[in-house]
C-alpha positions in Angstrom: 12.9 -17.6 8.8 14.6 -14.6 11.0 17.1 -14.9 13.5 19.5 -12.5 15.1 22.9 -13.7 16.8 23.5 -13.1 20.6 26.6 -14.0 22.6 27.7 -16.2 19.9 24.5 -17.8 19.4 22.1 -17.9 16.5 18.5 -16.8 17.8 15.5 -17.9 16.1 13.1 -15.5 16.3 10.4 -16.8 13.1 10.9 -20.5 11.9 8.3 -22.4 9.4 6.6 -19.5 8.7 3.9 -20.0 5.9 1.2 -17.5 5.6 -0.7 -15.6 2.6 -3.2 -12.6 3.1 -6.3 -11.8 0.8 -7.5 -8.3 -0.3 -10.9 -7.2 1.0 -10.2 -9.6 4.3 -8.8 -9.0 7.8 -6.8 -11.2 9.4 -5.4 -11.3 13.1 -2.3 -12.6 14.7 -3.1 -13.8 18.6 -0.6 -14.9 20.8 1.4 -14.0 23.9 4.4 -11.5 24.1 7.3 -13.0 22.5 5.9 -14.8 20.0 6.8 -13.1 17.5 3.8 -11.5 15.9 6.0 -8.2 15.7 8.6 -9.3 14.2 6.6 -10.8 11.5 4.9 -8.0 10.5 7.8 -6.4 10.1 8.7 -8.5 7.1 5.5 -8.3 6.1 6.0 -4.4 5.6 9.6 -4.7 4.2 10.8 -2.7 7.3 13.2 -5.9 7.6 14.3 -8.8 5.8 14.1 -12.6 6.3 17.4 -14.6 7.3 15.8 -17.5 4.7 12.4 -18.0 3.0 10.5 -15.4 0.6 8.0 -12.5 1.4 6.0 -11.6 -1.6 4.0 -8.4 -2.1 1.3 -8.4 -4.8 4.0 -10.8 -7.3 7.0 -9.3 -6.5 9.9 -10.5 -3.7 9.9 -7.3 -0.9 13.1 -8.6 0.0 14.7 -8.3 -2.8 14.3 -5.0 -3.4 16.6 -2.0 -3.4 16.4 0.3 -0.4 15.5 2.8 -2.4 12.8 0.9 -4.6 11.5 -0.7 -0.8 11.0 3.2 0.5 8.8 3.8 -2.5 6.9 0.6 -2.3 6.0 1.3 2.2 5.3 4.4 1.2 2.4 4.0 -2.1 1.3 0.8 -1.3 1.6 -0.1 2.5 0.3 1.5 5.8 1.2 0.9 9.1 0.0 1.5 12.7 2.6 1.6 15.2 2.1 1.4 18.9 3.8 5.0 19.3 1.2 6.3 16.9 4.4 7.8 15.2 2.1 11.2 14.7 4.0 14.6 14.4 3.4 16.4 17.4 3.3 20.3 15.2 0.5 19.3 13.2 -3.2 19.0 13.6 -5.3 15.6 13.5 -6.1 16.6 9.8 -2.5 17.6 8.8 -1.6 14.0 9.9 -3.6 12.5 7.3 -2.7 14.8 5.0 1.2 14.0 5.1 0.7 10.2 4.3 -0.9 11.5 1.2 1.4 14.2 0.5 4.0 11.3 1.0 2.4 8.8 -1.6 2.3 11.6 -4.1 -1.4 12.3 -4.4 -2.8 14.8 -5.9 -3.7 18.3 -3.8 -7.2 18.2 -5.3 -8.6 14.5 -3.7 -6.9 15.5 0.0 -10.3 17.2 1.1 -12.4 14.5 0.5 -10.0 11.3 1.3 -9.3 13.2 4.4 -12.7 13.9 5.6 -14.1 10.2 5.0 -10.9 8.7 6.7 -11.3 11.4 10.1 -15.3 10.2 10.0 -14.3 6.8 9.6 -12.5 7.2 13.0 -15.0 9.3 14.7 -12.6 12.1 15.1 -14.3 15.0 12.7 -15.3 17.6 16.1 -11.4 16.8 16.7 -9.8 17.5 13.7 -7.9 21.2 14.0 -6.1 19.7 17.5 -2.9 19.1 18.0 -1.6 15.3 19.2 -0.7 16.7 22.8 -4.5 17.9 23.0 -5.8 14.7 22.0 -5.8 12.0 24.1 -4.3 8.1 23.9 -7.0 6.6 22.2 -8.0 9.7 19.9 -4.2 9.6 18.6 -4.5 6.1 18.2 -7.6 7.0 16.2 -5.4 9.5 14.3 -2.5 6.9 13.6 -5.3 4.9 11.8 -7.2 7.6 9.6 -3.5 8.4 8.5 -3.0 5.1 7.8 -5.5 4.4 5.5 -5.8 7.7 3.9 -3.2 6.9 0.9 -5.3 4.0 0.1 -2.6 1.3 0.2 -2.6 -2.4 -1.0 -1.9 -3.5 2.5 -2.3 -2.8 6.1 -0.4 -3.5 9.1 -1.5 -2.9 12.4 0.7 -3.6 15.5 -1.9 -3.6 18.7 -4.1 -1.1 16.9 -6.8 -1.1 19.8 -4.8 -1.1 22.6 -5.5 2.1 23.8 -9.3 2.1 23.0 -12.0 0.9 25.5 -14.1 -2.2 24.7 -16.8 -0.2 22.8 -14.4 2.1 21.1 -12.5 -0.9 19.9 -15.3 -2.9 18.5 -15.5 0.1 16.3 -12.1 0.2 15.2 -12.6 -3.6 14.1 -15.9 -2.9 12.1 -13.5 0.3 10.6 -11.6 -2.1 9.4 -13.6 -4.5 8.2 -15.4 -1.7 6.0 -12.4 -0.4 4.7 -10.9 -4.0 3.9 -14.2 -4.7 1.9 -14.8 -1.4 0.1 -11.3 -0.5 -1.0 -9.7 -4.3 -1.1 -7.1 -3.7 1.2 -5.4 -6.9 2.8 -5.5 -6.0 6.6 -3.0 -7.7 9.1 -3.2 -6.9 12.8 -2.3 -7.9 15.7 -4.5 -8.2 19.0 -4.8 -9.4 22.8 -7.8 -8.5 23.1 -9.8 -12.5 22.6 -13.2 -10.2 22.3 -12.1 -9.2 19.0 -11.1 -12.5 17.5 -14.5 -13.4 16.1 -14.3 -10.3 13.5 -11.7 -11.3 11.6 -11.9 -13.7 8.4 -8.6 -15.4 9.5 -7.1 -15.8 12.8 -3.2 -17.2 13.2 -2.4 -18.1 16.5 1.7 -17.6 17.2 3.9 -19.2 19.9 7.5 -19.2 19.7 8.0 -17.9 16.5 5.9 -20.5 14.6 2.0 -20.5 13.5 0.1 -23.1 15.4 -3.2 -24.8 14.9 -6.0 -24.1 17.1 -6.5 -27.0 19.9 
């Protein structure tokens, strides 16, 4: 559960929640704005805790941890893909990538290689010595995800990840995912509009006000 208070009223904004995701599967969230998919993946990720209830991460209660322990844990084991892309604007495509390893405290010596399959997985290789501001939407987006992946973490959450992509483009992205979900057992979590998209996924939730619903 997660609510907020408002004009001296408590807001529920996730209720009933029950969920579990699998390594080496993707799975979608689908619903209309408001619903809450946002919000949940943001317990998911530990970047906030539940009013009630539990969120688990590989055994261990993510809410529960220390601020400091939680930093460590997003940082090692969890990537994210923000809608703002969240990409430093001074550094190239490739440095991106580089600094969420740099972050999780890999070694110098496997940065070549892990960045050069990530920035193929993407599609982005001709692209890799520009600068955010000479790339455009979808190509940061692209970045966002290379980067995101790169560190090799336990789980993945994606907040619109295709958004900016065109159909064909996004298809892509999805059978990126899927690849990288089954080779390096990572637990992928997005969220989509997009209906076309739906069918890739191994599980789709459907959300409306703050609750999973079953399919009609």
């Amino acid at each position: 559960m997660k609510s907020f208070r408002s004009g001296g009223r408590q807001i529920e904004v996730l209720n009933g929640i029950e969920m579990r995701l699998f390594a080496g599967r993707l799975t979608m969230l689908r619903g209309r704005s408001g619903s809450g998919k946002t919000t949940l993946l943001n317990l998911l990720g530990g970047l906030d805790r539940p009013t009630a209830g539990e969120v688990l991460f590989a055994g261990r209660p993510l809410h529960r941890l220390s601020d400091k322990r939680l930093t460590v844990v997003r940082r090692r084991e969890i990537g994210f893909i923000f809608q703002s892309f969240a990409l430093l604007p001074l550094l190239t495509a490739r440095e991106n990538v580089e600094l969420s390893l740099r972050m999780a405290g890999v070694p110098r010596s496997q940065w070549k290689d892990r960045v050069d399959r990530c920035i193929d997985l993407v599609g982005l290789t001709k692209r890799a010595s520009h600068l955010p501001s000479e790339l455009s939407g979808g190509e940061q987006q692209r970045v966002a995800i290379a980067k995101a992946i790169a560190h090799r973490p336990r789980l993945l959450l994606a907040d619109e990840p295709t958004a900016e992509l065109d159909s064909l483009m996004a298809s892509r992205m999805i059978a990126a995912f899927r690849e990288i979900a089954e080779e390096e057992r990572i637990a992928i979590c997005l969220t989509t509009h997009d209906s076309s998209l739906w069918g890739a996924a191994d599980i789709v939730y459907r959300m409306a006000d703050g609750r999973i619903v079953p399919e009609n």
